[in-house]
C-alpha positions as CSV (number, residue, x, y, z in Angstrom):
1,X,3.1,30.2,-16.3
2,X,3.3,27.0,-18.5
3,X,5.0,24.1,-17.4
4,X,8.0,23.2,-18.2
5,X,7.4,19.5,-20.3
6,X,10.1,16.6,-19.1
7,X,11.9,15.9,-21.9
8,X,12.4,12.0,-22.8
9,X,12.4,9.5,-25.7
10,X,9.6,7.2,-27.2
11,X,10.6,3.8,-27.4
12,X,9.3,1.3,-30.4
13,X,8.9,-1.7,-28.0
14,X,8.0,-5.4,-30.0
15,X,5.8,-7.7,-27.3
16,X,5.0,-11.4,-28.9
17,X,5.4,-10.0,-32.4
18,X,3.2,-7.1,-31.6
19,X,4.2,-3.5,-31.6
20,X,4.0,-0.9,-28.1
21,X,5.1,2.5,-27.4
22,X,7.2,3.0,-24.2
23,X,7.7,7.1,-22.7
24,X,7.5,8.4,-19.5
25,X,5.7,12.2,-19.6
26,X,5.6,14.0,-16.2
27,X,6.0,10.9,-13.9
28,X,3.5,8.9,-15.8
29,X,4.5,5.9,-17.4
30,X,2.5,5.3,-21.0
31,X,2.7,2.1,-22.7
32,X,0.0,2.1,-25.0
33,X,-0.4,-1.0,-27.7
34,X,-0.8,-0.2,-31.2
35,X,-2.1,-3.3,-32.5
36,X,-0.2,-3.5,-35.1
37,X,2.4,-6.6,-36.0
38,X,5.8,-6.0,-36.4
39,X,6.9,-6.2,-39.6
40,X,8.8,-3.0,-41.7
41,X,6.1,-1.2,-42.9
42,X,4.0,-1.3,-39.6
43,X,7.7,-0.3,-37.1
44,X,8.6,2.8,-40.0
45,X,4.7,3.6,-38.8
46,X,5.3,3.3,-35.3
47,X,8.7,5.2,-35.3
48,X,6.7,8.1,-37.1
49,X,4.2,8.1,-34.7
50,X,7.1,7.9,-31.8
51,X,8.3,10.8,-33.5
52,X,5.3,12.5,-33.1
53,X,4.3,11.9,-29.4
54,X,8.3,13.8,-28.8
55,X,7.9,16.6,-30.8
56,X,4.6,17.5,-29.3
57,X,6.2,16.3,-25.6
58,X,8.7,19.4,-26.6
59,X,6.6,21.7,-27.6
60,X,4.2,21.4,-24.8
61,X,1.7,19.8,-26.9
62,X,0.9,16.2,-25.5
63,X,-2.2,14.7,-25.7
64,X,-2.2,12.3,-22.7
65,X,-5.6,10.9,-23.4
66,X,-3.5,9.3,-26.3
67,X,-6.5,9.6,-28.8
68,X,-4.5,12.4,-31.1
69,X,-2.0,9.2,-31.5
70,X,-4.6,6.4,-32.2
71,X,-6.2,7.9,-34.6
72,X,-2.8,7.6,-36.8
73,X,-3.0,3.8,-36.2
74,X,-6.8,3.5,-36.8
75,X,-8.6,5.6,-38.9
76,X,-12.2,3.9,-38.5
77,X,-14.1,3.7,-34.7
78,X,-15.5,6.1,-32.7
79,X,-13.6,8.3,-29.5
80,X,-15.4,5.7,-26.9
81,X,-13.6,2.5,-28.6
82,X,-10.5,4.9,-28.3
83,X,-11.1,6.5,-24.8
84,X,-12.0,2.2,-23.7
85,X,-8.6,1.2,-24.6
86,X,-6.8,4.2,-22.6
87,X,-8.7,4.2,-19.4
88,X,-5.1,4.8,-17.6
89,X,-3.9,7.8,-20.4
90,X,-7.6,9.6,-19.9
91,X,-7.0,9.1,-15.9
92,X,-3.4,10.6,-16.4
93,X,-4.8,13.4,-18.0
94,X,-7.5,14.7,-15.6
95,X,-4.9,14.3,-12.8
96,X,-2.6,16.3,-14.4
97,X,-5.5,18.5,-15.6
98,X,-7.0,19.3,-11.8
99,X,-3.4,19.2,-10.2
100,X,-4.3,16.3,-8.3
101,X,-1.4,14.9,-5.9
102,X,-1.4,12.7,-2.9
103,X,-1.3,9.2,-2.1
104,X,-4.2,7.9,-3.1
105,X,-4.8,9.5,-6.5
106,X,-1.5,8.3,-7.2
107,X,-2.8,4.5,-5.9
108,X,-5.6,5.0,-8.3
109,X,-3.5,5.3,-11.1
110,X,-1.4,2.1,-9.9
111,X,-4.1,0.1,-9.7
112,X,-5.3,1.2,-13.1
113,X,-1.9,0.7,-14.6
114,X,-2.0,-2.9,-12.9
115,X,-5.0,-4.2,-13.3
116,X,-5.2,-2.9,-16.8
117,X,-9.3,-2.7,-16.9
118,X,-11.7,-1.3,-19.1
119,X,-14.4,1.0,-18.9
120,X,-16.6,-2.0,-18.9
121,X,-15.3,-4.2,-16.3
122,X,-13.8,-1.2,-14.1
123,X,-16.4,-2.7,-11.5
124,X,-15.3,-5.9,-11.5
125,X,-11.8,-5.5,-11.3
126,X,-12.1,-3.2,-8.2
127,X,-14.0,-5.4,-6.5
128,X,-11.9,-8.0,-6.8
129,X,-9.0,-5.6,-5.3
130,X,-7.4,-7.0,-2.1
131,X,-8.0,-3.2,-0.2
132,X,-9.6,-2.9,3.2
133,X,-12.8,-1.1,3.5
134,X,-11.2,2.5,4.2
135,X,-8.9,2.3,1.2
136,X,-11.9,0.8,-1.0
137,X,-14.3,3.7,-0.3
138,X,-11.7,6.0,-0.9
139,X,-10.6,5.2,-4.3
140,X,-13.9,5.0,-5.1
141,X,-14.6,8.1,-4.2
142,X,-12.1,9.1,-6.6
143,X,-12.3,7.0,-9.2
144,X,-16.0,8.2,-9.6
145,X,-15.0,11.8,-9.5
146,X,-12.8,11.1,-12.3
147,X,-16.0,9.1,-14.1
148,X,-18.3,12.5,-14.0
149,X,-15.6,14.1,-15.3
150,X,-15.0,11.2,-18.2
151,X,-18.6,12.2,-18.7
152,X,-18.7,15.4,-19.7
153,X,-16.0,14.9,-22.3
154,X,-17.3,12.1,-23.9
155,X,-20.2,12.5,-27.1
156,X,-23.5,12.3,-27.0
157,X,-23.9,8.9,-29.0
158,X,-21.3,7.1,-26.3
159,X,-22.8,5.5,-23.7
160,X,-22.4,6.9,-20.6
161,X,-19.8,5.1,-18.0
162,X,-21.1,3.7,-14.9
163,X,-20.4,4.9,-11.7
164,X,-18.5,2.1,-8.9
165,X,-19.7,0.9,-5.8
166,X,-18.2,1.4,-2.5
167,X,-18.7,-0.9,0.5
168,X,-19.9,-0.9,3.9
169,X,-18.6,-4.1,5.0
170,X,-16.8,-5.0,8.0
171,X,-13.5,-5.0,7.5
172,X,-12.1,-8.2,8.8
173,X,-8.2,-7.6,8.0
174,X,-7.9,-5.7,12.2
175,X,-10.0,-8.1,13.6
176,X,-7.5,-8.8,17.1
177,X,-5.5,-12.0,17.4
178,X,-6.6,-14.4,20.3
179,X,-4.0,-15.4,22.3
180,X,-3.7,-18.7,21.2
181,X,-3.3,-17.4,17.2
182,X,-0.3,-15.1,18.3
183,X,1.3,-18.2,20.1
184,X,0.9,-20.5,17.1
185,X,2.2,-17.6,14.6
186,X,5.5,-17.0,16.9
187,X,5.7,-20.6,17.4
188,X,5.6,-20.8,13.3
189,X,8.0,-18.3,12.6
190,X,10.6,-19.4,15.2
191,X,10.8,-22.5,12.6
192,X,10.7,-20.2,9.5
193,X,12.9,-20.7,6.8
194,X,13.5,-18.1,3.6
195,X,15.1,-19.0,0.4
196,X,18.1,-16.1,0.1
197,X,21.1,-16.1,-1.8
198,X,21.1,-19.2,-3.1
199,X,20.1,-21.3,-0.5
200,X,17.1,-21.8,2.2
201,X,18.2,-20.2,6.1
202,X,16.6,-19.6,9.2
203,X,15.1,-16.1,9.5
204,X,15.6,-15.6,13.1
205,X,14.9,-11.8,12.9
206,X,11.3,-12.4,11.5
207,X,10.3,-14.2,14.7
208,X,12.3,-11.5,16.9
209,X,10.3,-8.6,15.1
210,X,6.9,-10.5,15.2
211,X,7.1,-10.8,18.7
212,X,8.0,-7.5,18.9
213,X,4.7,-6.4,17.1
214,X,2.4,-8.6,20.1
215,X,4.1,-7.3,22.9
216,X,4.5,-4.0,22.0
217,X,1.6,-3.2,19.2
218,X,3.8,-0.6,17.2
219,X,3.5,0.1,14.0
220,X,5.2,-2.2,11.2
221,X,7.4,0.9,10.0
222,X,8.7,2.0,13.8
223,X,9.7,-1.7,14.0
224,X,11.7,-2.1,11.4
225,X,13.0,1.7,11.8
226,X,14.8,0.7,15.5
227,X,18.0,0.9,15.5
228,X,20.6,-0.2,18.8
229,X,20.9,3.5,19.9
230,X,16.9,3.5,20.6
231,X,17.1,0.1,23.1
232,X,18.7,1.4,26.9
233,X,19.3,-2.3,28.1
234,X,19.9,-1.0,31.6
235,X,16.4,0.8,32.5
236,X,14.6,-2.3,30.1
237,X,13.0,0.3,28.1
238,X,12.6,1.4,24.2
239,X,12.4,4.6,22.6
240,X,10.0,4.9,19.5
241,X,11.2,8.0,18.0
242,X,11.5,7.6,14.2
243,X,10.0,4.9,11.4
244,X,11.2,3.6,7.9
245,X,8.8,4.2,5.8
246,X,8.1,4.1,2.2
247,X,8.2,7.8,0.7
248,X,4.2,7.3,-0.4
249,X,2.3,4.1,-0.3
250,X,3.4,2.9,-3.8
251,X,7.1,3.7,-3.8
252,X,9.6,1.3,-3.0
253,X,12.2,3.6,-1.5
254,X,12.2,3.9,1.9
255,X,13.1,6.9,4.1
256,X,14.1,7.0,8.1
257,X,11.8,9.7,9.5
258,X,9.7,11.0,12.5
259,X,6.6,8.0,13.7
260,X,3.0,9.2,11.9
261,X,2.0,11.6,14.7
262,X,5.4,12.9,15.9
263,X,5.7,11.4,19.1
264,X,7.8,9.9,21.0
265,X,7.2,7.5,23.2
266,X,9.4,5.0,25.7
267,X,8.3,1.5,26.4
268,X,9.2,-0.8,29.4
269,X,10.3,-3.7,27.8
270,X,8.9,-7.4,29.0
271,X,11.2,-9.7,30.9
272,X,11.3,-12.2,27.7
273,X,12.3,-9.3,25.3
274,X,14.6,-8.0,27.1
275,X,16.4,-11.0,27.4
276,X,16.6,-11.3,23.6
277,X,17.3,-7.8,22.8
278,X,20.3,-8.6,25.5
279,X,22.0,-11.1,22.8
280,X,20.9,-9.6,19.7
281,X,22.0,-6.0,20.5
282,X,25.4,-7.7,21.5
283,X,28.4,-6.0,19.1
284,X,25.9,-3.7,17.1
285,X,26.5,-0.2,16.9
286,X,24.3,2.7,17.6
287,X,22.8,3.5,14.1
288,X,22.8,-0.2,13.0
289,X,19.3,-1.6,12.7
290,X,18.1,-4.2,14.9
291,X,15.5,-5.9,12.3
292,X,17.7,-7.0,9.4
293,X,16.3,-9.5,6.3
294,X,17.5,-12.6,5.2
295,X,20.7,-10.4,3.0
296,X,21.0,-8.3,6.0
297,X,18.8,-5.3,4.7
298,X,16.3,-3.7,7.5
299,X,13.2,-5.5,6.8
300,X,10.9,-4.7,4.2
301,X,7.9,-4.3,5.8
302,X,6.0,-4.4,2.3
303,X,7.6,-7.6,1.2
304,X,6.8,-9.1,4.4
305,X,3.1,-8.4,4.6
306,X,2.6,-9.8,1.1
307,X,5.2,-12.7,1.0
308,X,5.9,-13.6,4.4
309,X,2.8,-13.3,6.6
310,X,0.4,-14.8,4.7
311,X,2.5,-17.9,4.0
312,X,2.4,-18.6,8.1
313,X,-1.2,-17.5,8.7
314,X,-2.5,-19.7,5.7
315,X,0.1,-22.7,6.9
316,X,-1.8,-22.2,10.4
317,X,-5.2,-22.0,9.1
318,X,-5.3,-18.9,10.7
319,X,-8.2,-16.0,9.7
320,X,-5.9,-13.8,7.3
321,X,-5.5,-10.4,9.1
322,X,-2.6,-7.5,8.0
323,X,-0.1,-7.2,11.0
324,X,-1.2,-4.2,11.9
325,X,-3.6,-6.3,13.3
326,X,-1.2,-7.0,16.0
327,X,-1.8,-3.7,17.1
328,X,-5.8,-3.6,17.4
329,X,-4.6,-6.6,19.5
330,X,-2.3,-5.2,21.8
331,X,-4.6,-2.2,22.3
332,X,-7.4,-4.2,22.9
333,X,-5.9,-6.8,25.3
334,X,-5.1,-3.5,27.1
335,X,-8.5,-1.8,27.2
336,X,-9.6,-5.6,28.5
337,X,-7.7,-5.2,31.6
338,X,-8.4,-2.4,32.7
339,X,-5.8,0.5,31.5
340,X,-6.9,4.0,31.5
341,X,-7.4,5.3,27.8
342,X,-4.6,8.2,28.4
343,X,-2.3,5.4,29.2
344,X,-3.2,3.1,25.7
345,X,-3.1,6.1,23.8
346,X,0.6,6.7,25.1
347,X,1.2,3.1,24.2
348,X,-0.4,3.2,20.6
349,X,1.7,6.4,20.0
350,X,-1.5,9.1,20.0
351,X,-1.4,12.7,20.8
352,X,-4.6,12.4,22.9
353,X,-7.6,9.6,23.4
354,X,-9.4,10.4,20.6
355,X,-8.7,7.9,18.5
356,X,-8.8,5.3,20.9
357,X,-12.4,6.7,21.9
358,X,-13.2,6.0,17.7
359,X,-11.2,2.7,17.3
360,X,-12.2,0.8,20.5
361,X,-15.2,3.2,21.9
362,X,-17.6,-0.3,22.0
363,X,-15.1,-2.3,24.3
364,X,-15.0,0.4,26.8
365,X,-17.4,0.5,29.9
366,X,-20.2,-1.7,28.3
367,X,-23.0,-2.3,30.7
368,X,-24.5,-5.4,32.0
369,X,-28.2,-5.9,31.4
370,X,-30.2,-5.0,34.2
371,X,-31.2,-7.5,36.8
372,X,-34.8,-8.6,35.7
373,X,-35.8,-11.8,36.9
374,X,-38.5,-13.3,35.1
375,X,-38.7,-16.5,36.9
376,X,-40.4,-15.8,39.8
């Protein structure tokens, strides 16, 4: 059964006195330049070609490489100078062609539409991506699937496109905290001021929520997912239960739902936090959330890894790490003295030990060297 197309209009957009189409087409945002100035006779052109790109949108007849439509603008060139200016339409296209969904094929194309590379310095514009080493690999992986593919579809006089190149380096972003880093950053956000509504305030709440993360090592979305009812002041304890969490990894809406494996755990609380959560939790009610921004919002945890934490961490001179970090620490600190792996696997929120086994399996039980003395 054919698809039913999502009906929307083409938009003649002028950008510095040069012409662009605007649409939407099954989630996909296109925005394709026409190189053309605006003037009349080039924005009747582009309203005809607008025209176009909706009637075949209606009748189920879209081309989302975009090459049907450039060819209107540009009557000399070959397919490769056309396919090179519409990496991200050709990309739309095969994953709407394969039926590709998920999270990162979907970060692919965000990255693509960001970036805004071409075929020949697709390379160099991934490597210069901010990812960690997992997230690297993997759109790698994908973006060179799609690449084959770009291959095969291409003519014969086009030079073929060039694979890109994963990495195998360490990832430094988890590298744990020392003790005196996480005392420095607390220090430094205890003294943290935001510029909100007009006006620069002290973000108490940041500090609260960063000593949160070190003490406890949860993750970044069940922090800023508690809410009063989940403290019980009177037994010292926490429940982590639920997270806020964006709906995918490149959508800003944010949804309250069940922690990444399910569980639930409860946490004793430390003296120090306790005390805290004793004052803060003073007057709130049960649903209302304990980690608010500086407009009173729960905190975004995306806006506060990329605008928050690295303004401390750089101000410290402090190795930049994500704050998930904080949580390699805590677990870490814990294998160190001495707690069995069922126990930090409770504590890190894992069904069973396995992942501790993967994560921290070099910290745990390493030998001494024998006893050879070569003195004698």
């Amino acid at each position: 059964m054919t698809k039913k197309a999502k009906y929307g209009s083409v938009k003649v957009v002028d950008r510095s006195g040069k012409l662009y189409l605007d649409f939407r087409f099954n989630g996909h945002r296109f925005r394709p330049a026409l190189d053309l100035v605006n003037n009349l006779q080039n924005h009747r052109h582009a309203l005809a070609l607008a025209s176009r790109i909706e009637l075949d949108i209606f009748a189920n007849e879209f081309d989302r490489t975009l090459i049907k439509y450039l060819g209107d603008k540009k009557t000399e060139g070959t397919i490769g100078e056309a396919r090179d200016k519409q990496l991200i339409g050709m990309y739309a296209y095969w994953q709407g062609l394969k039926e590709l969904q998920g999270n990162d094929y979907e970060g692919v194309y965000r990255f693509i539409k960001r970036a805004a590379p071409n075929w020949n310095n697709l390379q160099a514009a991934v490597s210069a991506q901010n990812w960690s080493t997992t997230t690297h690999n993997r759109y790698c992986k994908i973006l060179n699937t799609f690449i084959q593919w770009a291959n095969t579809q291409i003519d014969k006089d086009v030079k073929e496109l060039k694979l890109v190149k994963g990495t195998k380096q360490k990832d430094p972003k988890r590298k744990p905290f020392t003790l005196d880093e996480m005392q420095a950053i607390c220090s430094q956000f205890k003294a943290f001021y935001v510029y909100a509504q007009g006006s620069h305030s002290q973000c108490e709440n940041y500090y609260y929520l960063v000593l949160f993360l070190f003490a406890t090592g949860c993750r970044m979305g069940e922090i800023v997912g508690l809410k009063a009812k989940h403290f019980n002041l009177a037994n010292g304890t926490v429940e982590i239960s639920e997270s806020l969490s964006p709906k995918s990894a490149y959508d800003s809406a944010r949804i309250q739902k069940s922690t990444k494996t399910g569980s639930v755990r409860v946490l004793p609380l430390p003296d120090f936090l306790l005390e805290i959560f004793s004052r803060i939790l003073a007057g709130k009610k049960p649903d209302e959330y304990v980690f608010l921004g500086p407009q009173g919002e729960p905190v975004n945890q995306k806006n506060f890894t990329r605008r928050i934490w690295p303004v401390v961490l750089n101000g410290l001179g402090i190795e930049y790490r994500v704050p998930y970090a904080g949580r390699h620490t805590v677990a870490s600190m814990a294998i160190e003295q001495g707690i069995p792996l069922t126990g930090i696997a409770y504590l890190m929120g894992h069904s069973d030990t396995t992942m501790v086994m993967k994560q921290y399996g070099h910290m745990i039980n390493r030998p001494n060297l024998p006893d050879i003395d070569l003195t004698a």
